[in-house]
KEMARDO-751212 format. One record per residue: x, y, z of N, C-alpha, C, O, CB in turn; residue in three letters. Coordinates in steps of 0.001 Angstrom, whole numbers. Glycine has a CB too. Example, Ala and Ser with C-alpha at 12.3 -4.5 7.8 and 13.67 -1.06 7.14 Angstrom:
// residues 2
[[13190, -5690, 7800], [12300, -4500, 7800], [13200, -3300, 7800], [14236, -3319, 8465], [11308, -4473, 9046], 'ALA']
[[12850, -2250, 7080], [13670, -1060, 7140], [12900, 30, 7870], [13409, 1138, 8039], [14084, -598, 5725], 'SER']
//
This chain:
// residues 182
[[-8789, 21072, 3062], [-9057, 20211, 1934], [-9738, 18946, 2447], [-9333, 18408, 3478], [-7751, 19878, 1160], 'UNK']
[[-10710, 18486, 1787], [-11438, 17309, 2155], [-10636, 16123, 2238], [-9536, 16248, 1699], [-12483, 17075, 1266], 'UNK']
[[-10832, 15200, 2669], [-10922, 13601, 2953], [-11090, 12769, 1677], [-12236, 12688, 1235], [-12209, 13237, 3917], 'UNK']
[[-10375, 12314, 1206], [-10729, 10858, -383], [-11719, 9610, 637], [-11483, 9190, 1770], [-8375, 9578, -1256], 'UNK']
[[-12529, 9376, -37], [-12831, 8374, 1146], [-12375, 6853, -106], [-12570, 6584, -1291], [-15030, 8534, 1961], 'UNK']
[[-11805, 6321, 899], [-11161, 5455, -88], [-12531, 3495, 24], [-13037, 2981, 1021], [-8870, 5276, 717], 'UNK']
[[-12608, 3043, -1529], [-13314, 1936, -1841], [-12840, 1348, -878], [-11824, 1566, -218], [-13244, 1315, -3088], 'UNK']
[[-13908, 291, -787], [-13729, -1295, 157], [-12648, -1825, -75], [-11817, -2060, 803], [-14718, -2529, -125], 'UNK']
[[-12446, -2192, -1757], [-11510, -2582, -2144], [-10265, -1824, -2341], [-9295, -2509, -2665], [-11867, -3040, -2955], 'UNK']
[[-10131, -905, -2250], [-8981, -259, -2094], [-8217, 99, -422], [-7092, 516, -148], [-9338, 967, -2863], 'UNK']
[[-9517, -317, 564], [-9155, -152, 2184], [-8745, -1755, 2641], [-7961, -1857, 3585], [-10728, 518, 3236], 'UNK']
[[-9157, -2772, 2118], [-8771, -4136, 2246], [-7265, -4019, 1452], [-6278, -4269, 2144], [-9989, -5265, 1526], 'UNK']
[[-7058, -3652, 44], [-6092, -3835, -463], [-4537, -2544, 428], [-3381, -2435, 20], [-6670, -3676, -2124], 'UNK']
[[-4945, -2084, 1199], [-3703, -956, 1863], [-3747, -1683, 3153], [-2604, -1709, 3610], [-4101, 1029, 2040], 'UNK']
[[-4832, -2455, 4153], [-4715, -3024, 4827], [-3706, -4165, 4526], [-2595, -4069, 5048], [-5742, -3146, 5116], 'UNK']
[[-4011, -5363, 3643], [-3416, -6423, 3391], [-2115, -5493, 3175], [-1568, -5988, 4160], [-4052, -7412, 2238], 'UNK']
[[-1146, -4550, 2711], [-55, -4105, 2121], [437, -3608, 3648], [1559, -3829, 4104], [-268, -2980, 773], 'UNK']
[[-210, -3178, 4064], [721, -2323, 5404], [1311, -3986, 6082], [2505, -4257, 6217], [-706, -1033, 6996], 'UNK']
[[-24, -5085, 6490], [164, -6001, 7201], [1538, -6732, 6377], [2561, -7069, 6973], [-1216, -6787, 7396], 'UNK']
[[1297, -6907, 4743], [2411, -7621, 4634], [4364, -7081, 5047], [5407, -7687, 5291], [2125, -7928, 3186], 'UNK']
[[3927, -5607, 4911], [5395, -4833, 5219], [5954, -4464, 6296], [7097, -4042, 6469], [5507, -3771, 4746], 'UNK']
[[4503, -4756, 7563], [5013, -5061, 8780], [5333, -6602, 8990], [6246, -6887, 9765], [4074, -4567, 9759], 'UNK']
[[4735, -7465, 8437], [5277, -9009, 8809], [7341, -9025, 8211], [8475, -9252, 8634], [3927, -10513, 7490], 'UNK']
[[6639, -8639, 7100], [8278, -8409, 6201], [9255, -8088, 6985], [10110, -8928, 7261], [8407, -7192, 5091], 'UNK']
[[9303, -6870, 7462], [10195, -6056, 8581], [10149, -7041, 9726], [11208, -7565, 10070], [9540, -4435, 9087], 'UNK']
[[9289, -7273, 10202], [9350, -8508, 11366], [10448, -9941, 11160], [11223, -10485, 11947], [7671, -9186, 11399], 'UNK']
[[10129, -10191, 9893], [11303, -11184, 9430], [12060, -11126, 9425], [12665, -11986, 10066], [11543, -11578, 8692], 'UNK']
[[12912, -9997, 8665], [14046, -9152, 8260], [14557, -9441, 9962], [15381, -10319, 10219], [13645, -7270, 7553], 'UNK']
[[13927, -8559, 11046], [14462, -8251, 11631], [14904, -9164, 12926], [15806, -8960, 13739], [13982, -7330, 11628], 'UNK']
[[13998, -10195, 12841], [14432, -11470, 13756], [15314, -12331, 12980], [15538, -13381, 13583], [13165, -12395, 14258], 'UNK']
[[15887, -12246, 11857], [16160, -13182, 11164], [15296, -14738, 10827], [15993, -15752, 10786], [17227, -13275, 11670], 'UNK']
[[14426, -14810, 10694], [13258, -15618, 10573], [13014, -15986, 9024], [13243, -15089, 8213], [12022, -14841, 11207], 'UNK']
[[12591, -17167, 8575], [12034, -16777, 6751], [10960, -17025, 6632], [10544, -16854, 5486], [12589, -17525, 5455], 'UNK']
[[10141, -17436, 7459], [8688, -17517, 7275], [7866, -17901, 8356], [8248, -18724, 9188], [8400, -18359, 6300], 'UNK']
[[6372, -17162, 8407], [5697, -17019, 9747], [4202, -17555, 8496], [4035, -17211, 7326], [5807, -14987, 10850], 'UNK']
[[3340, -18494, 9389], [1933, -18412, 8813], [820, -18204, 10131], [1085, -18453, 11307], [1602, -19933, 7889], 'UNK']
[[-257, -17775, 9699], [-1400, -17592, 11113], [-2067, -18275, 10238], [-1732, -18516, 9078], [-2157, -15987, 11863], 'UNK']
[[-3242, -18666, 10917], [-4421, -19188, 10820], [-5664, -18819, 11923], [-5741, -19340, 13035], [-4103, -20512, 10800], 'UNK']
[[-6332, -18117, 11550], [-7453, -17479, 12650], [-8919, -17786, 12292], [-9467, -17687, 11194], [-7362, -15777, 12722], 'UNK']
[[-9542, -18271, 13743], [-10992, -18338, 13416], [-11394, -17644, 14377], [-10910, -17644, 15509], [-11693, -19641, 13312], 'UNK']
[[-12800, -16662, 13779], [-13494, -15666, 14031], [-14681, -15995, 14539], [-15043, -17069, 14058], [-13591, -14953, 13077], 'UNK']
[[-15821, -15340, 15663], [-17141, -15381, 15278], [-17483, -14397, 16842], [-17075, -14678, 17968], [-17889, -17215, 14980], 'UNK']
[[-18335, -13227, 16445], [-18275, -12487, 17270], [-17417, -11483, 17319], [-16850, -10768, 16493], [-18243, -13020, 18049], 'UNK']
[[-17471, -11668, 19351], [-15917, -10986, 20313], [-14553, -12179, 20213], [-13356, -11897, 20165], [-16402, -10809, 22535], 'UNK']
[[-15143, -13482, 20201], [-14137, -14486, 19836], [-13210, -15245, 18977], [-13626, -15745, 17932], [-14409, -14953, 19995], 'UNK']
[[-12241, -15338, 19268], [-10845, -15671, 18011], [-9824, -16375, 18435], [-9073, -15926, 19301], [-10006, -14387, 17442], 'UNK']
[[-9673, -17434, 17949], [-8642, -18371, 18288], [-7249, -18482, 17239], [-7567, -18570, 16052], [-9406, -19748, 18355], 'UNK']
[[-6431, -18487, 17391], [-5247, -18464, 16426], [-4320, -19584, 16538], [-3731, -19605, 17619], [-4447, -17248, 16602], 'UNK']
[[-4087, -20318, 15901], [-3015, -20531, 15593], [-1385, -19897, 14678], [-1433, -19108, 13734], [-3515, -21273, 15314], 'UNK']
[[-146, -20448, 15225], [685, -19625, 14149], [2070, -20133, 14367], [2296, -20467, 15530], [623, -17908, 14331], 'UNK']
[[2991, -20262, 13568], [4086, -20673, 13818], [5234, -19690, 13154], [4789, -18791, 12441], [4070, -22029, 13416], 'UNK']
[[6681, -19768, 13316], [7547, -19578, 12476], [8634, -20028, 11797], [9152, -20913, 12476], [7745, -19039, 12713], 'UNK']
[[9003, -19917, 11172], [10393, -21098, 10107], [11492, -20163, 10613], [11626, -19196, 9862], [10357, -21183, 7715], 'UNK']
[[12560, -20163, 11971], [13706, -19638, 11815], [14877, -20722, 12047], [14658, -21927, 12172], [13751, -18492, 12683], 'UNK']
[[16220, -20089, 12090], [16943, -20901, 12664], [17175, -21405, 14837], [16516, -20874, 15732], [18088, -20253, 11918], 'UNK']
[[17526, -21756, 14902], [17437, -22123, 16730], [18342, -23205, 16656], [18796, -23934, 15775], [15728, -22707, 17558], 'UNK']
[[18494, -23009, 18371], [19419, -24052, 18833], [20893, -23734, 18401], [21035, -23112, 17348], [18971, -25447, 18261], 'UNK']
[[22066, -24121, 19155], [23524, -24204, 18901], [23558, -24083, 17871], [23820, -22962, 17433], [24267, -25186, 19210], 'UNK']
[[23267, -25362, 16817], [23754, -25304, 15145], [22745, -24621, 14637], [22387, -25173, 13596], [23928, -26767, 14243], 'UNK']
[[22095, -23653, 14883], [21340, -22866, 14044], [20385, -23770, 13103], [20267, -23410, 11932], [22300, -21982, 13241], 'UNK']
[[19723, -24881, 13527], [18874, -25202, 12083], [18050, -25074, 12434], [17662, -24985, 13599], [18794, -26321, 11290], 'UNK']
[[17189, -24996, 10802], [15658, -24492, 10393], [14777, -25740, 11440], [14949, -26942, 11639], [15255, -24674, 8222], 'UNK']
[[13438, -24353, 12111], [12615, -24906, 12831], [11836, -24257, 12681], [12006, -23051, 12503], [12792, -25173, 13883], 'UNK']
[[10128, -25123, 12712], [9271, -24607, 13203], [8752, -24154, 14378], [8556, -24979, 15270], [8841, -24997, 12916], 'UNK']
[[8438, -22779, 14590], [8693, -22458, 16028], [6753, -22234, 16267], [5992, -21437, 15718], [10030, -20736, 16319], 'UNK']
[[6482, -23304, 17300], [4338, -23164, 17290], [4525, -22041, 17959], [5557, -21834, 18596], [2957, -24527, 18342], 'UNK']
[[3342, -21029, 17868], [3392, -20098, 18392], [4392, -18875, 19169], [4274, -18433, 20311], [2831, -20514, 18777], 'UNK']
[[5260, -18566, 18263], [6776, -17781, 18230], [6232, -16406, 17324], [7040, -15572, 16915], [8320, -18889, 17237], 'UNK']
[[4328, -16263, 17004], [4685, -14852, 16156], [3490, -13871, 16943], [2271, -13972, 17082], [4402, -15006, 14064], 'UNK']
[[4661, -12748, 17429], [4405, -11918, 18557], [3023, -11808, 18689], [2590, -12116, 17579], [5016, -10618, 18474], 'UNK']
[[1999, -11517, 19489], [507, -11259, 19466], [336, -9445, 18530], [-597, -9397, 17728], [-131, -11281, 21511], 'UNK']
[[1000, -8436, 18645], [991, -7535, 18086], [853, -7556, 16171], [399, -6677, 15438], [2072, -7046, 18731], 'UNK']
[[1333, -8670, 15874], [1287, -9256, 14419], [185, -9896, 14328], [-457, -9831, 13280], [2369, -10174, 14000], 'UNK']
[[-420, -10907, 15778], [-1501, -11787, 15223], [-2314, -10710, 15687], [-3260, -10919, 14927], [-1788, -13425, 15752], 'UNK']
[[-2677, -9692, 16370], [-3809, -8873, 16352], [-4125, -7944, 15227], [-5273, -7691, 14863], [-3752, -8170, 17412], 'UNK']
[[-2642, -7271, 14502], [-2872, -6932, 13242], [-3753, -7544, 12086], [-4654, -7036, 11419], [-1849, -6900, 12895], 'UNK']
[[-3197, -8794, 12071], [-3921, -9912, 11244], [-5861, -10290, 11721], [-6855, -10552, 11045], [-2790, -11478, 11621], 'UNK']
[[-5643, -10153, 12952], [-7477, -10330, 13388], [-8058, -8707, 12880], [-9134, -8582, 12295], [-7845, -10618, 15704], 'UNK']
[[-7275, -7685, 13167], [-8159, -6593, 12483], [-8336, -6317, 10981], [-8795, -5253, 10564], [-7720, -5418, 12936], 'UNK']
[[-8026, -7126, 10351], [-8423, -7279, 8794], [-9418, -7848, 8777], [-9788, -7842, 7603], [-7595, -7957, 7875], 'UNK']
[[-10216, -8435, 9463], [-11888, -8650, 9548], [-12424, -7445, 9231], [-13312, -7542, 8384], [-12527, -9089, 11008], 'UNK']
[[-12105, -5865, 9773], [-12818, -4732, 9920], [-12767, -4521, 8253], [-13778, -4226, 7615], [-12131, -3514, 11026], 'UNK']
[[-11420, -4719, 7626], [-11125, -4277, 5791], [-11375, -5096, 4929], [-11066, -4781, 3780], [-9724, -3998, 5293], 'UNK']
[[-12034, -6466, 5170], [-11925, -7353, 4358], [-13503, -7867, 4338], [-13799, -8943, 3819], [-10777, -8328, 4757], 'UNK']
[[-14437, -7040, 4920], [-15503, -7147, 4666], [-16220, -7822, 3429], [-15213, -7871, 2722], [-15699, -6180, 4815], 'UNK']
[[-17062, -8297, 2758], [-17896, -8491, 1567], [-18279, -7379, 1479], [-17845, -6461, 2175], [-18945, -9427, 1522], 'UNK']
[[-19479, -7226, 294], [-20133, -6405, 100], [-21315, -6375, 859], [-21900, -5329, 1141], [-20233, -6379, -975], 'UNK']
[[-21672, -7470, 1188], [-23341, -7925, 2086], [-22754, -7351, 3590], [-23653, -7268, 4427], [-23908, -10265, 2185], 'UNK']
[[-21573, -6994, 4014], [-20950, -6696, 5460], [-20768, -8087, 6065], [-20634, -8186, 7284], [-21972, -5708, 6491], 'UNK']
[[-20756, -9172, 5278], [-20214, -9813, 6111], [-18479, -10046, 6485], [-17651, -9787, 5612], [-20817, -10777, 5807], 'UNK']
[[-18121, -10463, 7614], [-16961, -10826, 7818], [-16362, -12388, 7825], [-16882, -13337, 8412], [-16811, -10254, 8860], 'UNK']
[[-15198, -12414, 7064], [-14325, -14484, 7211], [-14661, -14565, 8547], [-14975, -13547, 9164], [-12042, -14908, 7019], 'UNK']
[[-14630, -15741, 9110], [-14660, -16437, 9864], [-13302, -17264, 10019], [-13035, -17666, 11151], [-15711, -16984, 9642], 'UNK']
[[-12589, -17497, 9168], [-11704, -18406, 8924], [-10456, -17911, 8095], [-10790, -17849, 6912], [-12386, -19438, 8317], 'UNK']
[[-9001, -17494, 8297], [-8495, -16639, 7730], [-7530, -17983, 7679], [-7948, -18997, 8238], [-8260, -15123, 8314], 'UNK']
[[-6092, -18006, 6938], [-4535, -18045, 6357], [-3888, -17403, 5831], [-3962, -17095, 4641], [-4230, -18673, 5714], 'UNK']
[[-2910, -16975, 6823], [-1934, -16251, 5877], [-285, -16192, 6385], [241, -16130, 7496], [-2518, -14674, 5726], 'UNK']
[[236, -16245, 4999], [1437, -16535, 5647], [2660, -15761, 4882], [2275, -15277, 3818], [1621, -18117, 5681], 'UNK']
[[3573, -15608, 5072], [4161, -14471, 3948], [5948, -15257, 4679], [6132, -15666, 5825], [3559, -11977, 4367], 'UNK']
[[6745, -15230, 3776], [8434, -15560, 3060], [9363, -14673, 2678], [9244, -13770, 1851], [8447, -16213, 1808], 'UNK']
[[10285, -14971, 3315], [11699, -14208, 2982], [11386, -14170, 1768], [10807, -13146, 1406], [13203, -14857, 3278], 'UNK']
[[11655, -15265, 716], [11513, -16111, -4], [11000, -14877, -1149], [11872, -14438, -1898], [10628, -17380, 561], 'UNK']
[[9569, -14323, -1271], [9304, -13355, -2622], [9121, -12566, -1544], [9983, -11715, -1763], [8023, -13541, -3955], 'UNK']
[[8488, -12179, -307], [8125, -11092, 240], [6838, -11138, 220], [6250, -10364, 975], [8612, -10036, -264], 'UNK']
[[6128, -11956, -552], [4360, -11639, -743], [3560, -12597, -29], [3520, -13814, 148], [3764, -11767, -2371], 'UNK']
[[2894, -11482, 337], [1645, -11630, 1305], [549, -13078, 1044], [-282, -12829, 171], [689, -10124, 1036], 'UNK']
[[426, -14425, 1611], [-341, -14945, 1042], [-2000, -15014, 2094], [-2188, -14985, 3310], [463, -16222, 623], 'UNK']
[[-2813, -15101, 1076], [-4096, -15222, 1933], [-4984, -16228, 1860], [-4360, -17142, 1322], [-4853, -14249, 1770], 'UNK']
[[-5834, -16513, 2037], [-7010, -17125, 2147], [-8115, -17014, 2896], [-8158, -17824, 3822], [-6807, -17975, 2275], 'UNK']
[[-9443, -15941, 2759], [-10359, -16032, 3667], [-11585, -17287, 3242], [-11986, -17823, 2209], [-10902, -14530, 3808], 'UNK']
[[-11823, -17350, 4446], [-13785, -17890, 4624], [-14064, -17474, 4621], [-13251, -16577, 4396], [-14707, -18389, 5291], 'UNK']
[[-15869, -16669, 4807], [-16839, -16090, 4917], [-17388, -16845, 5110], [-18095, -16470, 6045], [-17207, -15427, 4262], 'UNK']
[[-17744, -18260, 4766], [-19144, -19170, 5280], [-18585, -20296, 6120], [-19463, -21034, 6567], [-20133, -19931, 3901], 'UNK']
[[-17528, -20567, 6400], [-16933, -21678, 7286], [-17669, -21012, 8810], [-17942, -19851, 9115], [-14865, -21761, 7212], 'UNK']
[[-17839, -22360, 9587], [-17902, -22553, 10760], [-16677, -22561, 11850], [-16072, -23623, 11997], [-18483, -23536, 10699], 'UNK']
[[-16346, -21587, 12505], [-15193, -21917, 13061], [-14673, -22810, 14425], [-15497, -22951, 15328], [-14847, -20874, 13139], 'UNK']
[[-13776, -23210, 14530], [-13473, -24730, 15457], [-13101, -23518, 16425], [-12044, -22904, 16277], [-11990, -26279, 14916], 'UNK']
[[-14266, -23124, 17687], [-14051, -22639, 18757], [-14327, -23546, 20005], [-15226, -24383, 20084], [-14699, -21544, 18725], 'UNK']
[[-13391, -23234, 20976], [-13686, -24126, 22197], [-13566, -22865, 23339], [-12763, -21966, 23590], [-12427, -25597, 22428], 'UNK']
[[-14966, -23399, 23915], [-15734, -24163, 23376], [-16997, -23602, 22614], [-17509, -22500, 22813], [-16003, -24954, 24296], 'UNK']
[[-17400, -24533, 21723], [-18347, -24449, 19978], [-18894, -22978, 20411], [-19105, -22300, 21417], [-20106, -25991, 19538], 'UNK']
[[-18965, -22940, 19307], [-20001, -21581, 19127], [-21520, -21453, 19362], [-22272, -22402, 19138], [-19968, -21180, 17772], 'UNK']
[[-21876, -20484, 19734], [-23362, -20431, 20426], [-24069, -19574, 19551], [-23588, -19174, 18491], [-23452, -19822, 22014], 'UNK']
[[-25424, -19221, 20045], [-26199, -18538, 19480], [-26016, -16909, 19939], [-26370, -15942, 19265], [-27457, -19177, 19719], 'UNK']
[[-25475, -16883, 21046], [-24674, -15250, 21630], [-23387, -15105, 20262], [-23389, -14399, 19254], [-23564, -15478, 23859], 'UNK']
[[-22424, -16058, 20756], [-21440, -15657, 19552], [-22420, -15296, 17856], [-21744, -14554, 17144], [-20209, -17285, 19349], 'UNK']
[[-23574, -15633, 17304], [-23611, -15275, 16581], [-24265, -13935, 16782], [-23804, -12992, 16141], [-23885, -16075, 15955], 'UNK']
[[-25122, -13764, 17465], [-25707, -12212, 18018], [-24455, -11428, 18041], [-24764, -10277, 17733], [-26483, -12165, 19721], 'UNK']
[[-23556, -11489, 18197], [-22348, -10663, 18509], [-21508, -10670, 16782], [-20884, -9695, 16364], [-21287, -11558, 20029], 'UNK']
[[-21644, -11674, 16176], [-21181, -11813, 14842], [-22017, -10800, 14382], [-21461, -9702, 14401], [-21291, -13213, 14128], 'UNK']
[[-23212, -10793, 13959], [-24402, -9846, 13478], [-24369, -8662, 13951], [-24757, -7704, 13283], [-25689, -10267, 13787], 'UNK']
[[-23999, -8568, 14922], [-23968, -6583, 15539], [-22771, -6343, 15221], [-22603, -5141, 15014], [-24144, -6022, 17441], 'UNK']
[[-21908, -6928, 15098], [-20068, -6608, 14599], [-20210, -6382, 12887], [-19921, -5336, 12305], [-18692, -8427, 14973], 'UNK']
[[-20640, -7420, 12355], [-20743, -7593, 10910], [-21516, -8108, 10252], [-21383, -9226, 9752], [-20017, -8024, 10492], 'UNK']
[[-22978, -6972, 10078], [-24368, -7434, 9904], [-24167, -7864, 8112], [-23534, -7206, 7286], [-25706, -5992, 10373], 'UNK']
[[-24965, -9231, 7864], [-25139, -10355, 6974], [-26882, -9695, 6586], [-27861, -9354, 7250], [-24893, -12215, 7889], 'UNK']
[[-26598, -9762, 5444], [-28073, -9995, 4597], [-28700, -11726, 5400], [-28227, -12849, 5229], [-27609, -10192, 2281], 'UNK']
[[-29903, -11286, 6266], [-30229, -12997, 7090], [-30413, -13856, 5828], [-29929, -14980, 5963], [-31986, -13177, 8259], 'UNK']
[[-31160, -13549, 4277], [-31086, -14576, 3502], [-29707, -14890, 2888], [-29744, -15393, 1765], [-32015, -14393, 2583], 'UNK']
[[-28144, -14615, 3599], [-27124, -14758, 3081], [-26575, -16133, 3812], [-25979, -17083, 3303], [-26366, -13497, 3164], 'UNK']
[[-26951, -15930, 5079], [-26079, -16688, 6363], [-25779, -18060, 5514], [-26003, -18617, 4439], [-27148, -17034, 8115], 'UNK']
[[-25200, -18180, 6604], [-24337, -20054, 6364], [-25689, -20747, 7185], [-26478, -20314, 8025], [-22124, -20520, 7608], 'UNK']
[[-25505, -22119, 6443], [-26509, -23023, 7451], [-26268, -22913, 8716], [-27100, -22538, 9542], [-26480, -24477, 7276], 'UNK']
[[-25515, -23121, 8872], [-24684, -23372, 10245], [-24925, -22118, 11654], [-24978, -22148, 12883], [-22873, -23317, 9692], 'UNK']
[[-24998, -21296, 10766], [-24813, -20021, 11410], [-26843, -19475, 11499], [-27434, -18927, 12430], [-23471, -18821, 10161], 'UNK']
[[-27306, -19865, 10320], [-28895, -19750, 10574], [-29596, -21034, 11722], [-30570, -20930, 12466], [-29686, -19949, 8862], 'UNK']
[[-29027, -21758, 11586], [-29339, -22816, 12613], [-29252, -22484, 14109], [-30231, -22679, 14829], [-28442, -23920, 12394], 'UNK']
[[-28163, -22014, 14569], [-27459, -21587, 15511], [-28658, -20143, 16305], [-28859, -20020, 17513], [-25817, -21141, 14727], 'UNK']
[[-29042, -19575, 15604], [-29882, -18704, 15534], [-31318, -18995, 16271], [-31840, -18548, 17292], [-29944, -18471, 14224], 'UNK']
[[-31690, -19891, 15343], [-32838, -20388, 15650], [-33203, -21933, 16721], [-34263, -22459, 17060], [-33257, -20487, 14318], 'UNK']
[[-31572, -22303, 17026], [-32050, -23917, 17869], [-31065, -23901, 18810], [-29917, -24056, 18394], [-31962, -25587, 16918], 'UNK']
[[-31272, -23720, 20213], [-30228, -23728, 21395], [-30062, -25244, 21526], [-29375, -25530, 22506], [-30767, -22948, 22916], 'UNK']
[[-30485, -26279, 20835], [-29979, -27551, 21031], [-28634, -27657, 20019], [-28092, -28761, 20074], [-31182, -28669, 20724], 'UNK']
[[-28112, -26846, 19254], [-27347, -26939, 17931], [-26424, -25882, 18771], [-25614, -25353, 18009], [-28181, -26478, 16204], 'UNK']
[[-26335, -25523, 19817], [-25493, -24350, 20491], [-23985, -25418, 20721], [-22862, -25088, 20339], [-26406, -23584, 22304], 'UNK']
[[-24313, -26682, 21405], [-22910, -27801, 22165], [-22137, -28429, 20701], [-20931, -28640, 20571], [-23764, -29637, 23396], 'UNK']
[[-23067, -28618, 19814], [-22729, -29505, 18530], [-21116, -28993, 17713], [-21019, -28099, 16871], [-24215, -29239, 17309], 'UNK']
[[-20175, -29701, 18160], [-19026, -28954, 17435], [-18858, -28893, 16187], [-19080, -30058, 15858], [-17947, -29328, 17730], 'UNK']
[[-18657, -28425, 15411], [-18506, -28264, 13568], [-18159, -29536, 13266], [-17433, -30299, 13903], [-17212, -27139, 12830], 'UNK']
[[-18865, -29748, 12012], [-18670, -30658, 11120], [-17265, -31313, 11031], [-16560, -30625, 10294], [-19026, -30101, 9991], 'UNK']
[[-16706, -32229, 11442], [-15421, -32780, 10678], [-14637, -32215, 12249], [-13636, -32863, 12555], [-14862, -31873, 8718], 'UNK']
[[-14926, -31400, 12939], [-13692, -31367, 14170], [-13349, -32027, 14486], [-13849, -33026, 13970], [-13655, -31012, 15179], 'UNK']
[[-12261, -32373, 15538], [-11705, -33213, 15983], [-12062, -33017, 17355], [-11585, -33840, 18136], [-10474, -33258, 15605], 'UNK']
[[-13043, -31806, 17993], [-13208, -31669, 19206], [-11775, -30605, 20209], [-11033, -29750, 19725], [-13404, -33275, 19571], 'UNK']
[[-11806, -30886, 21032], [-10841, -30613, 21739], [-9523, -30671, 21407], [-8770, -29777, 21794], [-10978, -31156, 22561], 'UNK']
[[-8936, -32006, 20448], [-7536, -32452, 20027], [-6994, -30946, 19533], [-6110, -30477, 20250], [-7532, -33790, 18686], 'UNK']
[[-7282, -30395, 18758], [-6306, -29227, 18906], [-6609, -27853, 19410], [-6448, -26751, 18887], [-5812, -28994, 17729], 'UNK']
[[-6984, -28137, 20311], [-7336, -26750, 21096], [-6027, -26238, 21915], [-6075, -25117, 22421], [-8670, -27006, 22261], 'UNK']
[[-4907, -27004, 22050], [-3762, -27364, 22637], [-2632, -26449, 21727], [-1744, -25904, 22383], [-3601, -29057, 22615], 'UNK']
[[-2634, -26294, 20504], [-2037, -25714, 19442], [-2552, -24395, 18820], [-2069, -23964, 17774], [-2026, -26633, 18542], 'UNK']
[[-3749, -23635, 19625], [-4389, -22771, 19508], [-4680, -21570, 20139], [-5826, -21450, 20571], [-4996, -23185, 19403], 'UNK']
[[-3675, -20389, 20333], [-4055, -19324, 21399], [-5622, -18541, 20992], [-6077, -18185, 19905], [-2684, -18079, 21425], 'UNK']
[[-6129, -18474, 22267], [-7136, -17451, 21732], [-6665, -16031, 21605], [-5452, -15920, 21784], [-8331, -17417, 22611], 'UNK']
[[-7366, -14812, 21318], [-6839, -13563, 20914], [-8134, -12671, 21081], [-9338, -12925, 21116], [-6171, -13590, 19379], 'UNK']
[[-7596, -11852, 21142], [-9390, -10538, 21858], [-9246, -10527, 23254], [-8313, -10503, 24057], [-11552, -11320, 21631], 'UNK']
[[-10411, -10551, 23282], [-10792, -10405, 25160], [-10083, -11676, 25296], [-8857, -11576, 25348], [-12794, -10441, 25931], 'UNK']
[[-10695, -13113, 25381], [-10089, -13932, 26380], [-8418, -13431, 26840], [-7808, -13207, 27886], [-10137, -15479, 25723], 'UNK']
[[-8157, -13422, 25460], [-6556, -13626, 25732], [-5953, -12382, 26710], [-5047, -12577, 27520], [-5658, -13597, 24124], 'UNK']
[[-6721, -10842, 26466], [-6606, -9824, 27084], [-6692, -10105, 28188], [-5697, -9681, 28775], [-7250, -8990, 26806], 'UNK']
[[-7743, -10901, 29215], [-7713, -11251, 30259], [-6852, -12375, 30723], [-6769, -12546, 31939], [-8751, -11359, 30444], 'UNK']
[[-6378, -12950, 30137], [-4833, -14055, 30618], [-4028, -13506, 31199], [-3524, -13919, 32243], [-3862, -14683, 29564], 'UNK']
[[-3757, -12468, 30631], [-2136, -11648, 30536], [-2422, -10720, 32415], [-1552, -9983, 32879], [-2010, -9924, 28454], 'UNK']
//
């Protein structure tokens, strides 16, 4: 019997559902009530941030724990770039999500046109590598990202509004770099 080949929107929407019922079970099972990520994309490269709300310490009180949510969860969460495509193929750049004892539901927020705060900045390779990963209609791109393209002086320039380096400190990378840490 053949294969259903299942819509965009129906492969983003079983993606987002598996991810939220593995975070769920993850909670459940550390006793934890809430975990959020935050990931920026571009390319092979991805930086994450992420924390969790459990109890710790002797008297058990509520803490935020920076970076306490396993890499197997935050890599789940970076492969929803592959399901969460647009229609033009492009991929977010810029993800949130965070999910609660609390209802159980999955919360999100993608980019697609944000610039992401990589250290260090993003180049004109990272976007060659964005484009062969998750080819963009070229009259779609972000300024930012058509610029980048066309001017190796706009390669050092960190995004609009960064703070630079200040939180690069609160930020694991994930993919290759991080593959090669370990």
């Amino acid at each position: 019997m053949g294969e259903q080949v299942k819509s965009p929107e129906e492969s983003a929407t079983s993606a987002l559902d598996g991810l939220a019922s593995r975070w769920a079970a993850w909670l459940r099972r550390t006793d934890s009530l809430e975990m959020v990520v935050e990931i920026e994309a571009l390319g092979e490269r991805v930086a994450c941030a992420n924390r969790v709300l459990r109890k710790t310490g002797l008297r058990r009180r509520l803490e935020w724990v920076e970076g306490g949510v396993p890499d197997e969860l935050v890599h789940d969460a970076v492969a929803l770039r592959d399901s969460t495509t647009r229609a033009d193929g492009a991929a977010w750049t810029w993800a949130f999500l965070s999910i609660s004892t609390r209802d159980g539901e999955l919360t999100t927020d993608f980019d697609y046109e944000r610039r992401p705060d990589l250290v260090p900045p993003c180049t004109r390779d990272d976007c060659a590598a964005e484009l062969r990963l998750f080819p963009r209609e070229l009259d779609r791109l972000p300024a930012w990202m058509a610029g980048l393209r066309s001017d190796d002086a706009r390669d050092a320039v960190p995004p609009t509004g960064s703070g630079g380096d200040e939180d690069a400190g609160s930020r694991r990378l994930v993919g290759r770099p991080a593959l090669q840490l370990r």
